[in-house]
C-alpha positions in Angstrom: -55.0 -28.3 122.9 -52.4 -31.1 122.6 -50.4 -32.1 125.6 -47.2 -34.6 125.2 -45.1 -35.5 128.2 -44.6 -38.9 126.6 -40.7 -37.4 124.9 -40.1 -33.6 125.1 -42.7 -32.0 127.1 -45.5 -30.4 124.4 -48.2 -27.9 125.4 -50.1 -26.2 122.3 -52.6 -25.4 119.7 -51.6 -24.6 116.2 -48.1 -22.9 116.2 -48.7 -21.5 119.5 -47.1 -23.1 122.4 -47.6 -23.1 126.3 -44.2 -24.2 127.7 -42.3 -21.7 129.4 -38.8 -21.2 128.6 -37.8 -21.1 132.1 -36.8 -24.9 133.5 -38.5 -24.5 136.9 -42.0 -23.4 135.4 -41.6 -26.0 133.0 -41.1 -28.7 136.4 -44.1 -27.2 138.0 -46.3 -27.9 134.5 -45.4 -31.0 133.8 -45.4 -32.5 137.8 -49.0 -30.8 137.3 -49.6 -32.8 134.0 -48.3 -35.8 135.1 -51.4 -35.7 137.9 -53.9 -34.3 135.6 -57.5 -33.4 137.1 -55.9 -34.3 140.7 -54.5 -32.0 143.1 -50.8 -31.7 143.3 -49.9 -30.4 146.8 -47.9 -27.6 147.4 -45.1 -29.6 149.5 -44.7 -31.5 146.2 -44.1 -28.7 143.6 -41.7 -27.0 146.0 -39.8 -30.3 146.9 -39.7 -30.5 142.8 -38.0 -27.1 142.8 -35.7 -27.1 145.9 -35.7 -30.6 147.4 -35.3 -30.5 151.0 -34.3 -27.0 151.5 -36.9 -24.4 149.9 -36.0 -20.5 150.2 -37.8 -18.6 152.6 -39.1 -17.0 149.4 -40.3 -20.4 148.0 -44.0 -20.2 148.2 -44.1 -16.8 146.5 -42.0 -17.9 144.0 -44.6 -20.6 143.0 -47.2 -18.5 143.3 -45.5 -16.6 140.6 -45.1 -19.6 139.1 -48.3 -20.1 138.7 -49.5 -17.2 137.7 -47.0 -16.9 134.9 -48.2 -20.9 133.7 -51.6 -19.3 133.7 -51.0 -16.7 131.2 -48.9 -18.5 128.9 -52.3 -21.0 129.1 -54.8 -18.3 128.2 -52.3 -16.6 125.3 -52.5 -20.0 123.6 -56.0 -21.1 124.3 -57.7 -17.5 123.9 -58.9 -17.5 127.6 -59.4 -14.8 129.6 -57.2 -15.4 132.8 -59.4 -15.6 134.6 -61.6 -19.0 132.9 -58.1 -20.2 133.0 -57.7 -20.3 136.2 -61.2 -21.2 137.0 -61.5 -24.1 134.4 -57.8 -25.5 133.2 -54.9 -24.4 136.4 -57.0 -24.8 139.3 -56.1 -23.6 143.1 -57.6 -26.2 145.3 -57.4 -26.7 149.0 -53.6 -27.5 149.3 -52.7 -27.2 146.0 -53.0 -26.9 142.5 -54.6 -29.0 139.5 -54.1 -28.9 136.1 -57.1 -30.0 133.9 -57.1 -31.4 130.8 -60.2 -32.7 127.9 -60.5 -36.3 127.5 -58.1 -37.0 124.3 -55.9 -34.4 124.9 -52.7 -36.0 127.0 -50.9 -38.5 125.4 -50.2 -40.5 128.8 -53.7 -40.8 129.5 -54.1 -42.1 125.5 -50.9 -44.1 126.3 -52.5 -46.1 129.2 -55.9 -46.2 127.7 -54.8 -48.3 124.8 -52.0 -50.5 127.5 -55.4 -51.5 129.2 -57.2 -52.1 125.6 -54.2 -54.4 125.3 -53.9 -56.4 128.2 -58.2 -56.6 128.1 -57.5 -58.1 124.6 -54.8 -60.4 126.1 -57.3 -61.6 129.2 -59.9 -62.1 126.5 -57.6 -64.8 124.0 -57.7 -61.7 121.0 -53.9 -61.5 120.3 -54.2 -59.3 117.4 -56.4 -56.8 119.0 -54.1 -56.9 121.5 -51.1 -56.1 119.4 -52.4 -53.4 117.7 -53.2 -51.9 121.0 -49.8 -52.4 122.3 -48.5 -50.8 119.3 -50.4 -47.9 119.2 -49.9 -47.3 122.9 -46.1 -47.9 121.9 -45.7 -45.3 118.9 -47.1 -42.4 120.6 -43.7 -42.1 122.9 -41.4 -39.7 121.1 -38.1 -40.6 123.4 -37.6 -40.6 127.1 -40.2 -39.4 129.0 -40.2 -35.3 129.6 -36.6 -35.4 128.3 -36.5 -31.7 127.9 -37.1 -31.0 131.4 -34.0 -32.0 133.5 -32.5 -32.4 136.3 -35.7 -34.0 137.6 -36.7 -34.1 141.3 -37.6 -36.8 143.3 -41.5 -36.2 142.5 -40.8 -36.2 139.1 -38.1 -38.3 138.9 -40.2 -41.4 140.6 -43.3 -40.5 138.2 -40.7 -40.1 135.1 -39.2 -43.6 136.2 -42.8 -45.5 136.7 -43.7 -44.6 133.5 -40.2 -45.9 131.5 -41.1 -49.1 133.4 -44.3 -49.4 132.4 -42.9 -48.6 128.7 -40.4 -51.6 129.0 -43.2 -54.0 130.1 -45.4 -53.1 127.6 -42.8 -53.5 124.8 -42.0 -57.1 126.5 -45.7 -57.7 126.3 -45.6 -56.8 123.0 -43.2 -58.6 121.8 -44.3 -61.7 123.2 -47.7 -61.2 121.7 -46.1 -60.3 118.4 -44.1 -63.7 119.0 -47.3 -65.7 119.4 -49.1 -64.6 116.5 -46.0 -66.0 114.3 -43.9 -62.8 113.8 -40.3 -63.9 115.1 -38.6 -62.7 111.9 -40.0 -59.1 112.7 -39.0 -58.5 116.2 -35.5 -59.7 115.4 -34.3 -56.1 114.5 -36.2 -54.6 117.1 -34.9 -57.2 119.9 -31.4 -56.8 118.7 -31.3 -53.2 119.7 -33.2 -53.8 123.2 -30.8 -56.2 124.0 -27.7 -53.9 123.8 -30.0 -50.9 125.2 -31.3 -53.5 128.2 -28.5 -55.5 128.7 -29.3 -57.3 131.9 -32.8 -58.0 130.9 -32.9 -61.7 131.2 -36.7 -61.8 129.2 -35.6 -59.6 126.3 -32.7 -61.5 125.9 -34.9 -64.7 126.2 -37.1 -63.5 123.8 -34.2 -62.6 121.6 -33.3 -66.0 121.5 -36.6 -68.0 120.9 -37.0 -65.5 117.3 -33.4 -66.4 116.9 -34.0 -70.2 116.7 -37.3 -69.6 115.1 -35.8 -68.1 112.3 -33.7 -70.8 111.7 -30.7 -68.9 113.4 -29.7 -71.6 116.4 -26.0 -70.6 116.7 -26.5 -66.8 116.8 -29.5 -67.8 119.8 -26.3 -69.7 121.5 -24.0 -66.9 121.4 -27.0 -64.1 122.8 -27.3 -66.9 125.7 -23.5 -66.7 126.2 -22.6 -63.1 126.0 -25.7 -62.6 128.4 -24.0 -64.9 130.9 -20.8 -63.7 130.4 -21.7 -60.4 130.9 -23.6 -61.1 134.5 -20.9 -63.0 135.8 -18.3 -60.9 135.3 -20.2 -57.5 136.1 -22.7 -58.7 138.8 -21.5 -62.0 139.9 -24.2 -64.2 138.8 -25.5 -66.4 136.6 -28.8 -66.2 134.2 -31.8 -67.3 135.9 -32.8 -71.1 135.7 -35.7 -70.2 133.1 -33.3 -68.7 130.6 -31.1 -71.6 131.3 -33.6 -74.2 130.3 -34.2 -72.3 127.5 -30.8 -72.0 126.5 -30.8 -76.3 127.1 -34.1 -76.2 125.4 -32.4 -74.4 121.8 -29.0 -76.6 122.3 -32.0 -79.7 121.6 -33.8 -78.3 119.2 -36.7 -78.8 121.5 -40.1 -79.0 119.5 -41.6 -77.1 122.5 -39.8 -73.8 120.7 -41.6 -73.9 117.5 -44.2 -71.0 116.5 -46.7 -74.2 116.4 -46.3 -75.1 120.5 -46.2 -71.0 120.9 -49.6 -70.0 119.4 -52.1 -68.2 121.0 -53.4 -69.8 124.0 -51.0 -72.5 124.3 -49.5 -70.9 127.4 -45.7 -70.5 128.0 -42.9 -72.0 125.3 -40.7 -72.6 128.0 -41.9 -73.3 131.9 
């Protein structure tokens, strides 16, 4: 079985799948995915469903939930219902747990290969480390669970924790990419995370460093400006005093920005 959470929410083997059409089972299955092999209490899926204000009928109606996840489970897998709800959707004191096999989700995959990465990283391997960061990265296939909406809190706060951690580990990567030499090919990529990102003062910082790397000083002044323009005018502040040194630093042609004073293990470009 192949689960994906990481873009529209993916539950199958072969052409059969084990989403259910309806959204509310589809919230309960992927909250349950999203804390695979740990129990998800019942407060949690009903507060997913109905927020603050359950029907009288709410616990029923997950039960039925439930029950319905299970058979759409042991249609796809060839289970008897009963070994489905024994070995994969689990009752448990409190609440329910969805188990999955070791290879199987792409989230856990996803933060395997993030900590494979940021080992690499600790360990002064750069290109282990971007290959890991890239892996983890192409295995996201748009927002997180983007076909299950509106999100409740529970699954809105897991949703949003793992679009953070997807940001940071495309600003690691980046930066890794950018000390290992390759500022001409995060230019196209940074271009677009800038507009997508656009108060994010590193992205934009890192925009600029490939910018002037590849020989492109003027068009690194003018992402320094719009940025500043656009903070002032929209939030009422100005770039932090990092980004402004390294806006000073690219005015100079400071030999601190070469690919040379950024290699591997060299530390910081600009402290």
């Amino acid at each position: 079985m192949r689960v994906s959470v990481l873009g529209p929410l993916t539950v199958g083997l072969g052409a059969r799948s084990g989403v259910p059409s309806a959204m509310k089972p589809r919230k309960v299955l992927s909250l349950l995915l999203l804390h695979a092999g740990r129990m998800v209490p019942v407060q949690s899926l009903m507060a997913e469903l109905w927020g603050d204000h359950p029907p009288r009928t709410g616990l029923t109606t997950l039960q039925t939930y439930i029950l319905h996840l299970r058979k759409l489970l042991a249609e796809v897998l060839g289970m008897p219902s009963a070994a489905v709800t024994r070995d994969v959707l689990q009752t448990r004191p409190g609440g329910y747990a969805m188990v999955v096999g070791a290879g199987q989700l792409d989230v856990h995959e996803y933060r395997a290969l993030v900590a494979e990465g940021e080992g690499a990283l600790e360990a002064g391997d750069e290109r282990t480390a971007d290959l890991s960061f890239r892996r983890a990265l192409a295995l996201w296939q748009g927002p997180a669970l983007v076909d299950v909406t509106p999100h409740g809190r529970p699954l809105q706060a897991e949703v949003a924790r793992l679009e953070q951690s997807r940001l940071t580990v495309t600003e690691r990567g980046i930066e890794t990419r950018l000390r290992l030499g390759g500022h001409l090919e995060v230019l196209s990529d940074l271009a677009s995370l800038v507009v997508e990102h656009r108060f994010h003062e590193g992205m934009h910082g890192q925009y600029m460093l490939a910018l002037h790397r590849s020989g492109q000083r003027t068009r690194a002044l003018t992402v320094y400006q719009r940025l500043r323009m656009t903070m002032t005018e929209e939030l009422g502040l100005e770039p932090s005093a990092k980004l402004q040194r390294l806006q000073q630093a690219v005015l100079v042609s400071d030999p601190r920005l070469d690919h040379e004073a950024g290699a591997p293990g060299r530390g910081p470009v600009v402290a």
